[in-house]
C-alpha positions in Angstrom: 24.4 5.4 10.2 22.9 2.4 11.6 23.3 -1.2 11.0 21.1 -3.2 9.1 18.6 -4.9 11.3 19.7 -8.3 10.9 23.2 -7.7 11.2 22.3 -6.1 14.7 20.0 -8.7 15.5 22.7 -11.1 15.6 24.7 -9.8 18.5 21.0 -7.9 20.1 18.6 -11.3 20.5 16.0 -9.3 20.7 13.8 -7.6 18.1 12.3 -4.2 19.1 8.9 -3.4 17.7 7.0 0.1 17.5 3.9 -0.3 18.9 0.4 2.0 20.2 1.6 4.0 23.4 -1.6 3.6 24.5 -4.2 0.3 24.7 -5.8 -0.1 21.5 -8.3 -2.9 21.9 -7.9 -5.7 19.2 -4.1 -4.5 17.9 -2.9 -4.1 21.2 -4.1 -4.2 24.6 -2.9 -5.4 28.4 -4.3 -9.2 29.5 -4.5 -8.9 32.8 -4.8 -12.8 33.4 -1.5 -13.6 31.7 0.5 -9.7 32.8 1.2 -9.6 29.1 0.4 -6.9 26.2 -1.2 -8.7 23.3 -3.5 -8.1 19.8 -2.8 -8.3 16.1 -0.3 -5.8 16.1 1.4 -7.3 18.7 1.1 -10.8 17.3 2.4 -9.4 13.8 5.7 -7.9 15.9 5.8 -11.7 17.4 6.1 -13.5 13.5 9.2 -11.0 12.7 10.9 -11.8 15.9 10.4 -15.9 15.2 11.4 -15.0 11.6 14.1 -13.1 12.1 15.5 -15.3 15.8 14.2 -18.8 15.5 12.1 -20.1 17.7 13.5 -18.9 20.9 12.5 -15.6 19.9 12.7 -12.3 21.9 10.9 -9.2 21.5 10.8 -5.8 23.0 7.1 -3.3 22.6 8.5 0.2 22.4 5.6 2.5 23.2 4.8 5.4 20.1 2.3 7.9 19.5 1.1 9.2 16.2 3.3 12.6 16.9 6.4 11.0 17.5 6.4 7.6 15.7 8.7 8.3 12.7 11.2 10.5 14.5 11.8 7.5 17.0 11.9 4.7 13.7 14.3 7.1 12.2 16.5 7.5 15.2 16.8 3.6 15.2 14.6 3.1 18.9 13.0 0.5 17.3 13.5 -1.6 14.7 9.9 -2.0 13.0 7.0 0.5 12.8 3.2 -1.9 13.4 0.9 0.6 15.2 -1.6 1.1 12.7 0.3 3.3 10.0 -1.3 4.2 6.8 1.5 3.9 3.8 1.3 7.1 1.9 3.1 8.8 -0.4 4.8 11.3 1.4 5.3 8.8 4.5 7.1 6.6 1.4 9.4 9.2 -0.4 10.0 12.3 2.5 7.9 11.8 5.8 7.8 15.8 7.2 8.5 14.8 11.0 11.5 13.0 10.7 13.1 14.4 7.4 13.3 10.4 5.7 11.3 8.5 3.5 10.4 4.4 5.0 9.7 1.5 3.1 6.0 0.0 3.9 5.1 -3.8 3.6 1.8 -5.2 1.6 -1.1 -3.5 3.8 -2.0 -5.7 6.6 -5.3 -4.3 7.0 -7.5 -1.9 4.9 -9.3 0.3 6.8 -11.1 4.2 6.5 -12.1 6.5 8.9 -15.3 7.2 9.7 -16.9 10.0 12.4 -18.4 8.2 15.4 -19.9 9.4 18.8 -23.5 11.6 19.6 -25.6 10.5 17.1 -27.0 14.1 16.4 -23.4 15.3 16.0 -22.6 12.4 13.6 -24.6 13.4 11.5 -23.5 17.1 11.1 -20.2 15.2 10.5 -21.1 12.6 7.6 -22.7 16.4 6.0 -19.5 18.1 6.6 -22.0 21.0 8.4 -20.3 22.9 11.2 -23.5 25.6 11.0 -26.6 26.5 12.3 -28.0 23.3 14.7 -24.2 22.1 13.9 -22.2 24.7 15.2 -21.9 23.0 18.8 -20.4 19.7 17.0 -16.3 19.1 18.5 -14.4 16.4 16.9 -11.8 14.8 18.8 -8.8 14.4 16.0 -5.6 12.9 17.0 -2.4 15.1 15.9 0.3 13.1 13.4 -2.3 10.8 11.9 -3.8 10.8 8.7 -7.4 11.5 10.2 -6.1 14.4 11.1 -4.6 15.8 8.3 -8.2 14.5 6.2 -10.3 16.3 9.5 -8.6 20.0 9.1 -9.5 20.3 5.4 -12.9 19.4 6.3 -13.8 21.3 9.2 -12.3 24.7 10.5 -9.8 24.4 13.5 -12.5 25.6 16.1 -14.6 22.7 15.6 -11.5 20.5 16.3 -9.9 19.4 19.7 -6.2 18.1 19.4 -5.5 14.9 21.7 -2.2 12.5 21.7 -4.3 9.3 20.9 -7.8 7.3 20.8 -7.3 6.8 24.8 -8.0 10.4 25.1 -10.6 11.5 22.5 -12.9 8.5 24.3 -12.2 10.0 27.5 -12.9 13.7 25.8 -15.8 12.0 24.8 -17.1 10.6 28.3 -15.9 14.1 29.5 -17.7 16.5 27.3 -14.9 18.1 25.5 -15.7 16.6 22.4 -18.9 15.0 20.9 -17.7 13.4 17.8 -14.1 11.2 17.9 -12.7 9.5 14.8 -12.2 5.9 14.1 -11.9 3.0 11.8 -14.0 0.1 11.9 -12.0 -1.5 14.4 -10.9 1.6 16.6 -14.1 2.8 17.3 -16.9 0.4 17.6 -19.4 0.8 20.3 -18.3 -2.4 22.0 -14.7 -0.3 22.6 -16.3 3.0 23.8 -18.7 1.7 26.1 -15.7 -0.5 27.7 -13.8 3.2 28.5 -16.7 3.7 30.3 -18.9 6.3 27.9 -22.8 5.5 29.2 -24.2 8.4 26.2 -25.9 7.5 23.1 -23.4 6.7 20.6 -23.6 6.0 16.6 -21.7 5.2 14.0 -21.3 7.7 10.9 -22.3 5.8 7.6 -19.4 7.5 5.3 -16.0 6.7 5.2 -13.8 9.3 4.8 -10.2 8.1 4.1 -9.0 5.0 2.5 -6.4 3.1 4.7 -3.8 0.6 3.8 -1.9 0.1 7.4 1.4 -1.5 7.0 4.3 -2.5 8.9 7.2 0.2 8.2 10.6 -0.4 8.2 13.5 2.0 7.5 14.6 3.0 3.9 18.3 1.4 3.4 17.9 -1.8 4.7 16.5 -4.4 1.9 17.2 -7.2 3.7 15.2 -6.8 6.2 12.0 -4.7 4.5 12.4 -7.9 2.8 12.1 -10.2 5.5 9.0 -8.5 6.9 7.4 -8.6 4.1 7.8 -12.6 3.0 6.4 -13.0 6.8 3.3 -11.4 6.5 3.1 -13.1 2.6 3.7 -16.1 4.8 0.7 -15.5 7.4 -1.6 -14.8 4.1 -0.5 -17.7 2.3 -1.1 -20.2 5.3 -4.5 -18.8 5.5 -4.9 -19.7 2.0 -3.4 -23.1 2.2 -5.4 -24.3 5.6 -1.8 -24.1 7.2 -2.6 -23.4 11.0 -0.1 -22.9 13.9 -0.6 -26.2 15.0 0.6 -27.7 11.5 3.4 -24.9 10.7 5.7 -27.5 10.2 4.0 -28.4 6.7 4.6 -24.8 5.2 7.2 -25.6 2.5 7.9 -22.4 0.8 11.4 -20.5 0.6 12.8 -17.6 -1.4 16.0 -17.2 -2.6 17.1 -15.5 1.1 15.7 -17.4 3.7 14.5 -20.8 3.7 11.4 -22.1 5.1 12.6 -22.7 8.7 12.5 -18.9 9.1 8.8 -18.6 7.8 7.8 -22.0 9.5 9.3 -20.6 12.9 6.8 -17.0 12.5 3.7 -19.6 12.1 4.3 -21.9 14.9 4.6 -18.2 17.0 1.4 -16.8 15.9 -0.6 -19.5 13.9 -1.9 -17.9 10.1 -3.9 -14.7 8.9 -7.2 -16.2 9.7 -6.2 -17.1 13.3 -4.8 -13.9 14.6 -8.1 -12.5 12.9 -9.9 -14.5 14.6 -8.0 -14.0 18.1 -8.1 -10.9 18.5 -10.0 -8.7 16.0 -13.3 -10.6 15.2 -14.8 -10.2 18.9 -14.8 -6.2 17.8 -15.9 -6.5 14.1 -16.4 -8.6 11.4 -13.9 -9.2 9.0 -15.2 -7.2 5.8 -14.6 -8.3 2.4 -11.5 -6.1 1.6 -9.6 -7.7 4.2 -10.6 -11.5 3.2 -7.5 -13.4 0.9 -7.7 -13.1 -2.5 -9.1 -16.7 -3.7 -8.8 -15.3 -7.2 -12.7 -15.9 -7.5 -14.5 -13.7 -4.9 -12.2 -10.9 -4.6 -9.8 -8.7 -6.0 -8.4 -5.0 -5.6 -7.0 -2.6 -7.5 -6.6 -0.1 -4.7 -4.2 3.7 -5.1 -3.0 4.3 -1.7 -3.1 7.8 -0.2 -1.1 10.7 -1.9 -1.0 12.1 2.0 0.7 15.8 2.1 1.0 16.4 -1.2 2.5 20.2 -0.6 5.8 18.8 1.5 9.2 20.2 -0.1 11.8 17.2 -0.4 15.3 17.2 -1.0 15.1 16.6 -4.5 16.5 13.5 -6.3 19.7 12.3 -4.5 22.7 12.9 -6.6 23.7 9.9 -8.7 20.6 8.4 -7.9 18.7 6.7 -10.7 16.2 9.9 -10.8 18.9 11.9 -11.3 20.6 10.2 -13.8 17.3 10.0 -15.7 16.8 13.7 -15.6 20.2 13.9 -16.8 20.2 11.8 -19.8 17.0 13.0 -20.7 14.6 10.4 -21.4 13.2 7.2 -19.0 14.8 3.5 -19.8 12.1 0.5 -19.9 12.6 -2.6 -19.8 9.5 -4.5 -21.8 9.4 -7.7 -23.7 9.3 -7.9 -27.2 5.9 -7.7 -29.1 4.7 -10.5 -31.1 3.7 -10.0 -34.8 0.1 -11.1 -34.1 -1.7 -7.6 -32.6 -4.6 -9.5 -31.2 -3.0 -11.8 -29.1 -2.6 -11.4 -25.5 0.8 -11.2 -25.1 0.8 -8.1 -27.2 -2.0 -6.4 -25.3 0.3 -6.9 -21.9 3.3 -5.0 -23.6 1.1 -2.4 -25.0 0.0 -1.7 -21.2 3.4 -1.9 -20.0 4.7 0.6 -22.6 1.2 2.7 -20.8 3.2 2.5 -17.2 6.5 3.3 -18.6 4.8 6.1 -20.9 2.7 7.2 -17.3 6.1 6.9 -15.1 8.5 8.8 -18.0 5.6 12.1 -17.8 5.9 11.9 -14.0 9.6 11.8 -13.7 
């Protein structure tokens, strides 16, 4: 069994982050000029190590591909997941690879996957066509990932090439051995393709295929410090909100009943706020769309399901004495729901009446 994170941090100094294997341009990539890795993801890793160390922070990349990303978190070689992972269901209650379910912060970026590469081919894509003039069309699908899994119920496995990660479909793609890759908004603009080196015409495919919510993943057991990263990344939204930069870090007064501002002041003077690390590294690629803006309570606003992801996976079942077992055994769900006022029409009586709708929704699914 391993130690909770913090408890380990304590003796360790040094936070170990699971990041892309591979240079992903924007989340993480090699600065030649400074001999450093850097990018959103990396930046994100950067906030939890202030957070969690002070501001003498350390951290450690440890490299991941999409194949073998949970079995390593699970295995404890790193102590945070942030290499573009899409929180699903299955990922949440009984991910297949590794045998464990994770816990997943708010979403740090919302994202969907789109086909993207000879234009003619892109096309036959966006139609789901693998016939006739489309029969030719190879999409380069990376194995372990969520694309992938959306890709092989679309298209039969002739029309698919397997590779490890992004680095390799774009070089299938400047190869030959593919003519469509996959990619999100920020993975696989033309700006990122052309700078592997692909010189062929290239477009964009207009229809988005998956919806997702990438999150930083830590492991299932350890509150404390799913906790932690998620008040963090709160704390990089909420800095945005309040025009708290990295320069002015110091003015960020907000605690929770665990840690006290110093530990959220410390992961803004590393990495500055939301808005700046957008900025940084992810607006030279593509422009920040609406869904990923804050929430002003005005312009925006989403009610988003996240992915259901493999759906068919057998779990363990309910752990013994665990509160889904207990329920199944006493035969009915418990909810815990204010009282209802005598007036029907007012509007604290329409918010129990939808709570008693969640409990009644959650009691059929248990």
């Amino acid at each position: 069994v391993l130690p909770p994170v913090l408890e380990a941090l304590q003796e360790r100094k040094v936070l170990r982050c699971g990041i892309h294997k591979y240079d992903s341009r924007g989340f993480i990539s090699f600065n030649n000029e400074t001999n450093t890795r850097e990018g959103f993801e990396v930046d994100l890793c950067k906030a939890v190590a202030a957070a969690a160390l002070g501001s003498n922070y350390t951290y450690e990349l440890v490299p991941t591909t999409g194949a073998n990303r949970f079995e390593k978190h699970a295995n404890g070689e790193f102590d945070v997941l942030i290499s573009g992972t899409t929180h699903t269901f299955d990922r949440d209650v009984h991910e297949s690879s590794s045998g464990m379910g994770f816990s997943f912060s708010t979403p740090y970026l919302y994202g969907g996957m789109t086909f993207n590469g000879v234009p003619e081919f892109v096309k036959c894509a966006d139609e789901l066509s693998a016939v006739g003039d489309c029969a030719g069309i190879l999409i380069c699908s990376i194995l372990g990932t969520t694309w992938y899994d959306t890709t092989k119920e679309l298209f039969p496995s002739s029309n698919i090439v397997l590779t490890k990660d992004q680095g390799e479909s774009i070089q299938n793609l400047i190869d030959g051995k593919c003519n469509v890759i996959q990619g999100e908004q920020y993975e696989a603009p033309e700006v990122v393709v052309r700078g592997f080196g692909y010189e062929g015409p290239y477009g964009q495919g207009k229809t988005s295929f998956t919806k997702d919510p990438l999150a930083m993943v830590t492991r299932d057991g350890d509150p404390e410090f799913a906790a932690l990263v998620e008040w963090v990344l709160q704390t990089l939204m909420l800095a945005e909100k309040e025009n708290i930069t990295m320069m002015t870090a110091n003015t960020f007064a907000e605690s929770t009943e665990f840690f006290d501002k110093d530990v959220f002041q410390n992961a803004l003077a590393a990495v500055g706020n939301y808005g700046e690390m957008y900025t940084r590294h992810l607006a030279p690629i593509s422009p920040r769309l609406e869904i990923n803006e804050i929430n002003d309570g005005e312009t925006t606003g989403l009610l988003y399901s996240h992915p259901l992801g493999k759906v068919d996976t057998v779990g363990p079942g309910p752990i013994n004495g665990g509160v889904i077992d207990r329920i199944l055994q006493r035969g009915f769900l418990r909810c815990g729901i204010p009282g209802a006022t005598q007036d029907a029409t007012s509007d604290k009586n329409k918010r129990v009446e939808l709570d008693m709708e969640f409990c009644r929704a959650l009691s059929a699914s248990v």
